[in-house]
C-alpha positions as CSV (number, residue, x, y, z in Angstrom):
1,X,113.5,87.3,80.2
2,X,110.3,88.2,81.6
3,X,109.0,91.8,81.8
4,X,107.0,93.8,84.4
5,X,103.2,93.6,83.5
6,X,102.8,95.6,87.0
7,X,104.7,97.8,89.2
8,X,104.7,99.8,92.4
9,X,107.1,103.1,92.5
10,X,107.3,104.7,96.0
11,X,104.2,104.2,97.0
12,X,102.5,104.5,100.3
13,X,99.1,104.7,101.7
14,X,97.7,106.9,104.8
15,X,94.2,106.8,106.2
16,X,92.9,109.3,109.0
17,X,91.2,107.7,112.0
18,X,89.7,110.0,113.8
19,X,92.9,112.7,114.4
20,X,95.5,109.9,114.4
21,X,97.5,109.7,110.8
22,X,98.1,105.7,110.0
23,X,100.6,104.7,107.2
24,X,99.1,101.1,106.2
25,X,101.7,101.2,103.7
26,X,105.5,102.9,103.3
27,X,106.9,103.8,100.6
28,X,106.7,100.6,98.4
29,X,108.5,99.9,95.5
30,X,108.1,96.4,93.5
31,X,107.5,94.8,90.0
32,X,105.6,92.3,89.2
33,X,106.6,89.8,86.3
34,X,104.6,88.2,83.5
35,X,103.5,85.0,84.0
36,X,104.6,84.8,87.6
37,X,103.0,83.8,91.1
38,X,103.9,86.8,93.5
39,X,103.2,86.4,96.8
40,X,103.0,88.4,99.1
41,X,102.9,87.3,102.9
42,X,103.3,89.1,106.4
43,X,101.1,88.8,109.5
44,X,97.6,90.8,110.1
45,X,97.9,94.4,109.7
46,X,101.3,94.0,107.5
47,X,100.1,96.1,104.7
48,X,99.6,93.4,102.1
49,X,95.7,93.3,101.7
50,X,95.9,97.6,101.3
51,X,98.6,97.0,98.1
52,X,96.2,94.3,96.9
53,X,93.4,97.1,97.2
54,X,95.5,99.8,95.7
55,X,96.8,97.5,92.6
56,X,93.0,96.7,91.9
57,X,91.8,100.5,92.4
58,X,90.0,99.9,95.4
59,X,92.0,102.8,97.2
60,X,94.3,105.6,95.4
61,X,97.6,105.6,96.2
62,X,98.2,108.5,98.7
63,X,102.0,109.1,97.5
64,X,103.8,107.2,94.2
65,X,102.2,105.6,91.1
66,X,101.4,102.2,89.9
67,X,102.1,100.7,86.9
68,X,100.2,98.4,84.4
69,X,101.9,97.7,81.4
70,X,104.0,100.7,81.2
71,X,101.5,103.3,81.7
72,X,100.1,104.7,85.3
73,X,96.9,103.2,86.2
74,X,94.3,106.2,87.0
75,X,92.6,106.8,90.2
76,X,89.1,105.9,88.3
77,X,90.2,102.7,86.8
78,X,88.7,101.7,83.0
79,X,86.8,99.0,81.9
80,X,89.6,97.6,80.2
81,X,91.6,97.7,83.4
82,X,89.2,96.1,85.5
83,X,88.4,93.5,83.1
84,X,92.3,92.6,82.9
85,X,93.1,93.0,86.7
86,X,90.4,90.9,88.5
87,X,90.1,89.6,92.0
88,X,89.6,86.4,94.0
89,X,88.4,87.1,97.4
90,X,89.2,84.9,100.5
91,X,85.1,84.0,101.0
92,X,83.4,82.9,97.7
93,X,80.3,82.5,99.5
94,X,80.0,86.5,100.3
95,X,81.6,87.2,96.9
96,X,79.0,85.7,94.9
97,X,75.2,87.1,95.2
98,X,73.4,84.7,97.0
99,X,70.0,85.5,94.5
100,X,72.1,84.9,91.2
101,X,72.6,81.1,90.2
102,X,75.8,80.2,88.9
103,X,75.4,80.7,85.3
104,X,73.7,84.3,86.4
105,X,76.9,85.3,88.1
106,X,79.3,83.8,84.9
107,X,77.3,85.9,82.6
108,X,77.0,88.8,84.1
109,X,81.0,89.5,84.3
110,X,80.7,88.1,80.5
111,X,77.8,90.6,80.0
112,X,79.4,93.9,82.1
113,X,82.3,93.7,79.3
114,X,80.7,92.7,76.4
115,X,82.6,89.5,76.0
116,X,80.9,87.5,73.1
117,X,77.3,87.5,71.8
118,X,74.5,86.7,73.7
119,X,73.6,83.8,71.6
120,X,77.4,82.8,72.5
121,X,77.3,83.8,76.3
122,X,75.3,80.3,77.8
123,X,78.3,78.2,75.7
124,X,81.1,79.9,77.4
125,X,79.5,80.0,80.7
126,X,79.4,75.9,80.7
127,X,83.0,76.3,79.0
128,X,84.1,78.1,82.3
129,X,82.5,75.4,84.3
130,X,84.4,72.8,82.7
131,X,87.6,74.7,82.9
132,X,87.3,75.4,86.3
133,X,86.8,71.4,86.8
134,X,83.0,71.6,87.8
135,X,80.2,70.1,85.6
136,X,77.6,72.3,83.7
137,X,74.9,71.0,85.7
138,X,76.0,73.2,88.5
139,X,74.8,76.4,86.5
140,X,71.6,76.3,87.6
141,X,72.4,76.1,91.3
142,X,72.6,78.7,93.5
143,X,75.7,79.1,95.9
144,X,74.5,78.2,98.9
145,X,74.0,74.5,97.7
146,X,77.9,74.3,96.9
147,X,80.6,73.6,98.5
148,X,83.3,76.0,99.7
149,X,85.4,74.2,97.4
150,X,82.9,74.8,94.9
151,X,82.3,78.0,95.4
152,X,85.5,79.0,95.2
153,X,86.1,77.3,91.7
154,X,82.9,79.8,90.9
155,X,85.2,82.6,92.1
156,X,88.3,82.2,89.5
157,X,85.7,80.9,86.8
158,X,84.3,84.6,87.2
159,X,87.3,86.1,87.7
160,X,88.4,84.7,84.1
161,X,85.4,85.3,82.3
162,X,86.5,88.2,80.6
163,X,90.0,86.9,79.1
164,X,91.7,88.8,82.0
165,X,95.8,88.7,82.6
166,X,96.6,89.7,86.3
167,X,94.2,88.1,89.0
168,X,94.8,89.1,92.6
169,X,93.5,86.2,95.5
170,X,93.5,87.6,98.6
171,X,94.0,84.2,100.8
172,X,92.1,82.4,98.2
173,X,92.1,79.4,100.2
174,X,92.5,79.7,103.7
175,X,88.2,78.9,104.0
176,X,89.1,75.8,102.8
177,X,90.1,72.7,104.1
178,X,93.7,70.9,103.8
179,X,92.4,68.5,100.8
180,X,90.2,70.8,99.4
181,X,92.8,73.8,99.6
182,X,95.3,71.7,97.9
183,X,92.8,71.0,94.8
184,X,92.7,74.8,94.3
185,X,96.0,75.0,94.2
186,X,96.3,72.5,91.4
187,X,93.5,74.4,90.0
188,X,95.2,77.9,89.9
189,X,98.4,76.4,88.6
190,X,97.1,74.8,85.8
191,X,95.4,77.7,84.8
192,X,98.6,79.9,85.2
193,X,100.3,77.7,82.3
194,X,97.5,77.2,80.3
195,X,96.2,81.0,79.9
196,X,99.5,82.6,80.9
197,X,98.3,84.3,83.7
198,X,100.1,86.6,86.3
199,X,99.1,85.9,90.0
200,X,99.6,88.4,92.6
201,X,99.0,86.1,96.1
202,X,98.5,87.2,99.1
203,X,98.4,85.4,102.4
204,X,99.4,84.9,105.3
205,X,100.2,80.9,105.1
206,X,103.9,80.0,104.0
207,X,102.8,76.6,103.5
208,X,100.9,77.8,100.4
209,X,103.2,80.0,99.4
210,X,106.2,77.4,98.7
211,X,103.8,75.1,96.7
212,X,102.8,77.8,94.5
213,X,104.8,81.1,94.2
214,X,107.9,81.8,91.9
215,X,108.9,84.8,94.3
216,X,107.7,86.1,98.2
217,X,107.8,89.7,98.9
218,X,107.7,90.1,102.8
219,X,105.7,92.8,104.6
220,X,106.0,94.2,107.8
221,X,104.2,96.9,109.0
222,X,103.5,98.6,105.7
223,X,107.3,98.1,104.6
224,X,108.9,95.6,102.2
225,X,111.5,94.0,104.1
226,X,112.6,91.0,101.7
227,X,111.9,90.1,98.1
228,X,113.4,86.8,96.9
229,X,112.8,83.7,95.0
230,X,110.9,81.2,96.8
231,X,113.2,79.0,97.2
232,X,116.2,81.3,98.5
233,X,113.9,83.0,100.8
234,X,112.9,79.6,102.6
235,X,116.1,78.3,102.9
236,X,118.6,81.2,102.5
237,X,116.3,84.4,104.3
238,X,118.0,87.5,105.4
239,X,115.7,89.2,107.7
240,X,115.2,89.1,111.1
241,X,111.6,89.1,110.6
242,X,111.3,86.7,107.5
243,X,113.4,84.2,109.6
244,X,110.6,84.3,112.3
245,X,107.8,83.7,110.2
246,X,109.8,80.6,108.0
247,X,110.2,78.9,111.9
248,X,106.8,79.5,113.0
249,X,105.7,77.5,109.9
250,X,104.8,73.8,110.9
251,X,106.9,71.3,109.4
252,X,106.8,67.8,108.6
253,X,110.1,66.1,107.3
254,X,113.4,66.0,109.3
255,X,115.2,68.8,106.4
256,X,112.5,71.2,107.4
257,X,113.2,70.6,111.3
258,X,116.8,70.9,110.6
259,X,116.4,74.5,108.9
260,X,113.7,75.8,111.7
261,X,116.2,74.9,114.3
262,X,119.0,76.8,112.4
263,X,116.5,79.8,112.0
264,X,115.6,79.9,115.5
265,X,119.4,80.1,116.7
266,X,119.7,83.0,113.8
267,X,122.2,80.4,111.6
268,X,122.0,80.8,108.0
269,X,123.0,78.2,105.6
270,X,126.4,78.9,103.7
């Protein structure tokens, strides 16, 4: 039985604009498992993207605590943390410097936490490469003469430099397109197995989320109104609001017409 690597406990998230109070996020409580594919899904302004921030200690919590491992995470996160909680943003092309090759962006994550020698470091940069499905001739390059695909692939190499065991992608491939998007996915699956890796996903594309997550937590504004397995959510949901976004989702085969007809009229299946 799996256990939580990560968890949420009543916690919620204000910001001040100007006199005006917001509450991006409500009183959230959740656990993340090892080894799983999280996602988490809702529409623009849902309060997903501010967890993400929160869980990688990009904003402190305002109320509750968050968990890593069984102990709270600080407000000034460690080393260790940030090398074992990494991110993969949704544009690789502004997440990698534009004046570092390849290889200069790989080592310095490798070099930041001291992971191997320097005599080992140009090895395991080329290793990452080749992990990542991307030959060692692409070190030298900078990222403006990849792909997006490319770039992206850049993105988790760096984000797995440093041996690291939850990795947050915030819509990690919604720059892409449909081919190359579903090559990623591929990508980050494989990699889930081989290194045993927990993936906290958030997006706002159902599509993606039934070929890759285990469960779907559903946001709505700053709330969690469902948490289920993937596959119970999308064919057995039970809120209003998580039916609406399963119909909106573009189908293609007559089973998936069948069940956004029966969502729209507010059926269930038995």
């Amino acid at each position: 039985m799996p256990h939580s690597i990560l968890s949420l406990a009543s916690v919620s998230k204000e910001f001040r604009v100007g006199k005006t109070l917001i509450r991006a996020v409500d009183n959230i409580s959740l656990d993340v498992l090892e080894g799983e594919c999280l996602a988490i899904v809702g529409e623009s302004g849902s309060g997903k993207s501010t967890v993400a921030n929160m869980i990688l200690g990009l904003y402190p919590p305002t109320q509750g605590e968050i968990r890593y491992q069984g102990e709270v995470l600080p407000e000034r996160r460690s080393l260790e943390h940030r090398r074992e909680i990494q991110l993969v943003q949704q544009n690789p092309l502004s997440a990698l410097n534009p004046r570092r090759s390849v290889a200069a962006s790989l080592r310095l994550a490798l070099d930041v936490h001291n992971h191997g020698s320097a005599s080992q470091r140009p090895a395991m940069v080329e290793a990452l490469l080749q992990e990542v499905g991307l030959e060692p001739e692409l070190a030298r390059r900078a990222p403006a003469g990849l792909s997006g695909g490319q770039r992206q692939r850049i993105a988790i190499a760096r984000a797995l430099a440093c041996q690291s065991k939850v990795v947050v992608l915030d819509e990690p491939t919604s720059a892409l397109d449909v081919l190359v998007q579903a090559r990623v996915l591929r990508l980050l699956q494989a990699l889930r197995e081989k290194r045993g890796l927990t993936y906290i996903f958030i997006t706002h594309d159902l599509s993606v989320v039934r070929n890759i997550a285990d469960r779907v937590a559903v946001f709505q504004r700053g709330r969690l109104v469902e948490l289920a397995p993937t596959e119970t959510l999308f064919t057995q949901p039970d809120n209003t609001y998580t039916r609406a976004l399963i119909s909106a989702v573009p189908v293609v085969s007559a089973d998936e017409i069948a069940l956004r007809e029966k969502l729209a009229t507010g059926n269930r299946q038995p």
